[in-house]
C-alpha positions as CSV (number, residue, x, y, z in Angstrom):
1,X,-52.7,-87.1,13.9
2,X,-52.6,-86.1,17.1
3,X,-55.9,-87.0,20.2
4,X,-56.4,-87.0,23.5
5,X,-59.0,-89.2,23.4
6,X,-61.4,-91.1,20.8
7,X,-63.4,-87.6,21.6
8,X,-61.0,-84.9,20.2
9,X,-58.9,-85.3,17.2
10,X,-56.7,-83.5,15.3
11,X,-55.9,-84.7,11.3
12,X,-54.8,-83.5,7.9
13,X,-57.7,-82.4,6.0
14,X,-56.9,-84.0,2.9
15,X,-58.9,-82.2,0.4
16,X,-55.8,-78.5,0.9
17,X,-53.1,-78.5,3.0
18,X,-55.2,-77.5,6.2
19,X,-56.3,-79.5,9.6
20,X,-59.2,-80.5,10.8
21,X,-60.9,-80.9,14.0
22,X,-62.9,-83.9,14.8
23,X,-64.9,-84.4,18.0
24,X,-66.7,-87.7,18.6
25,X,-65.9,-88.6,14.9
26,X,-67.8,-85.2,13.4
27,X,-65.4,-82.9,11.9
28,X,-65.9,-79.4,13.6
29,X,-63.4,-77.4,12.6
30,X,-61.2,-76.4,9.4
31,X,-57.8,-74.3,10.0
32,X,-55.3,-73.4,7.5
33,X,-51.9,-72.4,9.3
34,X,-50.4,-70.7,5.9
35,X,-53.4,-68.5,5.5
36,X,-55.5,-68.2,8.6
37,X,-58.1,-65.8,6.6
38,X,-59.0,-68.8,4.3
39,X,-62.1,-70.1,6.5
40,X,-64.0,-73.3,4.9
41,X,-67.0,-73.3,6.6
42,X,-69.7,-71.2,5.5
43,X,-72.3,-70.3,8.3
44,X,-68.1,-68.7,10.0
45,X,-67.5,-67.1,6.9
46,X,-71.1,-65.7,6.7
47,X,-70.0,-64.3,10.3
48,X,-66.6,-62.9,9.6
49,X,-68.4,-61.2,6.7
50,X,-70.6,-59.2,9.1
51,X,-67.2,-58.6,11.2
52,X,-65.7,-57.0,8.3
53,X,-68.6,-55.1,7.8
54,X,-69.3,-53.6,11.0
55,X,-65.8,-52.3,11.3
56,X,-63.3,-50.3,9.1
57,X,-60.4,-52.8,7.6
58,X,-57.6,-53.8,10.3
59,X,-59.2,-52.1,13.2
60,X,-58.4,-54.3,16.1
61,X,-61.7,-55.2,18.0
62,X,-62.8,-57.0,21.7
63,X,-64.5,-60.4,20.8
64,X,-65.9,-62.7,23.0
65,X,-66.3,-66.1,21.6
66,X,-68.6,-68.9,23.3
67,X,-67.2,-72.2,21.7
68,X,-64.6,-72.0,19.4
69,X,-64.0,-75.2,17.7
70,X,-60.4,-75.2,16.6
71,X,-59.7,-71.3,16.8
72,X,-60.7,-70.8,13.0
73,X,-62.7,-67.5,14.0
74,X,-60.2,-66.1,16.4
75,X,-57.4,-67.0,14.0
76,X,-59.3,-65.1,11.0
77,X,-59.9,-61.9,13.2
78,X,-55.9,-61.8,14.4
79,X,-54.6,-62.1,10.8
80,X,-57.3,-59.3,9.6
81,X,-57.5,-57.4,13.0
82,X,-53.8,-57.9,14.8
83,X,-54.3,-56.0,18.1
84,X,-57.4,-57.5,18.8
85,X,-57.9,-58.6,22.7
86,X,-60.4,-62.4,22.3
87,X,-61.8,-64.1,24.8
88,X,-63.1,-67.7,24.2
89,X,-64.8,-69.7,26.6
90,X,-64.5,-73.5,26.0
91,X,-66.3,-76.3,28.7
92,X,-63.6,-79.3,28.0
93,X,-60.2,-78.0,29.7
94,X,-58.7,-80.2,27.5
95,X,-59.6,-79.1,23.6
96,X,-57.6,-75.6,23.5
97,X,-54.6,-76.6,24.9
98,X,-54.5,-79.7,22.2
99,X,-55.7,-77.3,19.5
100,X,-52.7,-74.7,20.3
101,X,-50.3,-77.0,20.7
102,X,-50.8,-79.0,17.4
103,X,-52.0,-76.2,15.5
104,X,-50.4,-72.9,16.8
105,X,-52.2,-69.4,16.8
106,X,-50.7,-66.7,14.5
107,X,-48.0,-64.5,16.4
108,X,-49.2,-62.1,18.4
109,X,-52.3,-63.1,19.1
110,X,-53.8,-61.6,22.3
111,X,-56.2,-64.3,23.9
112,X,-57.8,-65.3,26.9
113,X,-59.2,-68.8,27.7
114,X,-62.0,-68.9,30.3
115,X,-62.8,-72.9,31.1
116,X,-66.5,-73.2,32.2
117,X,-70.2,-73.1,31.1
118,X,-70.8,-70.9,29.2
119,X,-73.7,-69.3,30.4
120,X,-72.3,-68.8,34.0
121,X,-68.8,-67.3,32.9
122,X,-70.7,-64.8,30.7
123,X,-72.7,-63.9,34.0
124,X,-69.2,-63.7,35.6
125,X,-68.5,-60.7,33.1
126,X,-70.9,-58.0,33.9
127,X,-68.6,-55.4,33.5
128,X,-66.7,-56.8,30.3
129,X,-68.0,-55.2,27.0
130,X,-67.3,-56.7,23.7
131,X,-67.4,-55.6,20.1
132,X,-68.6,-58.5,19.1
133,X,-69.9,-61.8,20.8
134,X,-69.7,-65.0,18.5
135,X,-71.9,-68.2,19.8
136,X,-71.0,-71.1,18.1
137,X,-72.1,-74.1,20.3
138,X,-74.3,-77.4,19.7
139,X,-77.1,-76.9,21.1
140,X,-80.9,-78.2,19.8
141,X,-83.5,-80.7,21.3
142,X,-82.4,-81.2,25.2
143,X,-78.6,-80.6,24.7
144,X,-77.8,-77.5,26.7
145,X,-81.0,-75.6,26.5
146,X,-80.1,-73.2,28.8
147,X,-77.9,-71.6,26.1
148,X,-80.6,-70.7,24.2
149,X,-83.7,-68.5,24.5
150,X,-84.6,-64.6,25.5
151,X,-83.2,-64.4,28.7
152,X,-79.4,-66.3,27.3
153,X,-79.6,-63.6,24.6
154,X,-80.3,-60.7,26.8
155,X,-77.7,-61.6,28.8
156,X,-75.5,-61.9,25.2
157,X,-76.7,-58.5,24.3
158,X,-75.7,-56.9,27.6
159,X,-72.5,-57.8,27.3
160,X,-72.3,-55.5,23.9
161,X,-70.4,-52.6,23.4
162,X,-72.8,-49.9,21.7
163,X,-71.9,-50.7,18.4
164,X,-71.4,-54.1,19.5
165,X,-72.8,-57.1,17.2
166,X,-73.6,-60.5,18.5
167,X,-73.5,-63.2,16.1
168,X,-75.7,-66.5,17.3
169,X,-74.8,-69.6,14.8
170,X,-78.0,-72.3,14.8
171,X,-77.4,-75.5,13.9
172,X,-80.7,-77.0,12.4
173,X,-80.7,-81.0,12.4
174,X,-84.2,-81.2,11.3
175,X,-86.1,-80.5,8.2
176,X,-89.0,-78.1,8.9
177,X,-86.4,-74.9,11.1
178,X,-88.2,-75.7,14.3
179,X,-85.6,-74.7,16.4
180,X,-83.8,-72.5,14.1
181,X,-87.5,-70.5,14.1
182,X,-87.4,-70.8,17.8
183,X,-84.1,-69.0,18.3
184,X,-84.0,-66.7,16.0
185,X,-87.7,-65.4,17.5
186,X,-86.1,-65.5,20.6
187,X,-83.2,-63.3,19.4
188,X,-85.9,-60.8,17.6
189,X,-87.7,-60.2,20.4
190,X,-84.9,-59.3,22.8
191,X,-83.3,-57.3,20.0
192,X,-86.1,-55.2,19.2
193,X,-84.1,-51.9,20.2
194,X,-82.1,-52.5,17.3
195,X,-84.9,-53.1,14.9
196,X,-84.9,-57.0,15.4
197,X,-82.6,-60.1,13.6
198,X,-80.8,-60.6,10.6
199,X,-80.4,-64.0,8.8
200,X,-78.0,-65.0,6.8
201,X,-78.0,-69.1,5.6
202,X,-77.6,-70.7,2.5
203,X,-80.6,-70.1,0.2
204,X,-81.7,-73.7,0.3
205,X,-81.4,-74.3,3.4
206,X,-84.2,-71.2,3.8
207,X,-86.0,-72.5,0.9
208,X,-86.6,-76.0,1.6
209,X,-86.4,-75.7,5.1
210,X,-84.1,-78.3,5.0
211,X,-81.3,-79.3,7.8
212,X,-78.0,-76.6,7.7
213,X,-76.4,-73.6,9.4
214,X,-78.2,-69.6,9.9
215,X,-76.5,-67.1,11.8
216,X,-78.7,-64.4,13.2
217,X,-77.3,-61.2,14.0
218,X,-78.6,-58.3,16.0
219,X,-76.8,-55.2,17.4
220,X,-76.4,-51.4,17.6
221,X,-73.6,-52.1,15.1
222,X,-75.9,-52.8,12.6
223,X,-78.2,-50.0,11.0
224,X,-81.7,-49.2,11.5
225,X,-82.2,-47.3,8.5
226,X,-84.0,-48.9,5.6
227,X,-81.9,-47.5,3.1
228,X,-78.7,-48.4,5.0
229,X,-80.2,-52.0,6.0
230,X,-80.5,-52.7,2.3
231,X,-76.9,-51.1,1.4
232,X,-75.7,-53.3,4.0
233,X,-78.0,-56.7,2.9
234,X,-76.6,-56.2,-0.7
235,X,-72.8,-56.2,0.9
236,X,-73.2,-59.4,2.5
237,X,-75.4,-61.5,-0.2
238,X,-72.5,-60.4,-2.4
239,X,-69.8,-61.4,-0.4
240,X,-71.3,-65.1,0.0
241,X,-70.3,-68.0,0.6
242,X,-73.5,-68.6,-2.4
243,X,-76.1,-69.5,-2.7
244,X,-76.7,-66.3,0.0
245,X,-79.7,-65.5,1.7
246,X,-79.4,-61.6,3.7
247,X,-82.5,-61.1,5.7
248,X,-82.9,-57.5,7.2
249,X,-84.8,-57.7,10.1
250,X,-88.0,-57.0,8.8
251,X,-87.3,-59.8,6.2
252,X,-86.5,-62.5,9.1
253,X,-89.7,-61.1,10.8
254,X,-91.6,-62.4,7.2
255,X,-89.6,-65.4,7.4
256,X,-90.7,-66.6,11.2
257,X,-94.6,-65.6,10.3
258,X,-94.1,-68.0,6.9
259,X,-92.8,-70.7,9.1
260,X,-95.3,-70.5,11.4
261,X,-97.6,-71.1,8.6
């Protein structure tokens, strides 16, 4: 086991031969240094899906990551993706250095770690365009609210390349989706020159409305055609992790107004 603290540690996972990441006793990261395209946790394997989707097989792409737990994503995308240039952006100066240090990245990974908020280094980037910008950080209630919202997603989406895709995981601690339906409305609305949001979530969680992970997704790397929405909706329920749920945007639209309801 290795810690720097009672906040951050590092331990076997017990259940494969991977790691995990704990902060503040809640595991937050899985990593499997053999394989680094075996990713555990579903709401990042619903993202990588869309990764795989948006872009032909082994094409290296520019990612911007906000958050990034132990490196699970940015490990993923250099063993699928090597040439890829990744930039994550972590607010404790202390977790990556422990993370690459116990649990090295695969060789020849190209990244760059920016130490900050995350909202102000992404303003510090105004001319940096990304293929893809992944946000995967606690927020909900009061905790950092100023990472949420239209104007943090504009921002997001400015930062896109044209066929850029940015990938916004919500944690949902509640029963009932009240923030979840929050942000991904937000997200809509400031996406609406790409059709709108996609969802993807476990079924029940979508269902029930129960407490779990969504990631919405909006970009001009994902189509605005209704015929190539669906081809691309089938793709990704098939791929899983299942139970799936794919919402086009139109479907997520259907989805917020049933909430609401």
């Amino acid at each position: 086991m290795s810690t720097f603290s009672e906040h951050a540690k590092i331990i076997p996972a017990g259940f494969d031969d991977g790691w995990i990441l704990e902060l503040d006793g809640d595991v937050q990261s899985h990593v499997d240094l053999v394989d680094p395209s075996v990713i555990r946790f579903e709401y990042l394997h619903r993202i990588a899906n869309v990764i795989d989707v948006c872009w032909p097989a082994t094409q290296p792409i520019k990612v911007l990551h906000l958050g990034a737990g132990a490196l699970t994503l940015p490990r993923y995308i250099q063993a699928t993706r090597p040439g890829s240039h990744q930039t994550v952006v972590e607010l404790d100066p202390r977790l990556i250095p422990l993370v690459v240090d116990e649990l090295p990245l695969p060789e020849g990974t190209h990244l760059d770690v920016v130490t900050g908020d995350a909202r102000a280094q992404v303003q510090a980037m105004e001319m940096h365009y990304f293929d893809a910008v992944v946000v995967d950080i606690f927020t909900g209630g009061d905790t950092a609210a100023h990472l949420t919202g239209e104007d943090f997603y504009r921002e997001l989406i400015d930062r896109l390349a044209p066929q850029g895709v940015l990938l916004v995981n919500i944690g949902e601690d509640e029963d009932g989706l009240q923030f979840f339906t929050a942000q991904a409305r937000a997200l809509h609305t400031v996406a609406r020159e790409f059709q709108g949001a996609w969802t993807l979530a476990d079924a029940s969680t979508l269902v029930h409305r129960s407490s779990g992970n969504a990631v919405v997704a909006a970009g001009g790397g994902l189509p605005i055609d209704d015929d190539a929405q669906e081809v691309l909706r089938s793709r990704l329920a098939a791929a899983g992790p299942h139970p799936a749920t794919v919402l086009t945007p139109s479907d997520t639209v259907s989805l917020l107004e049933n909430l609401n309801g």
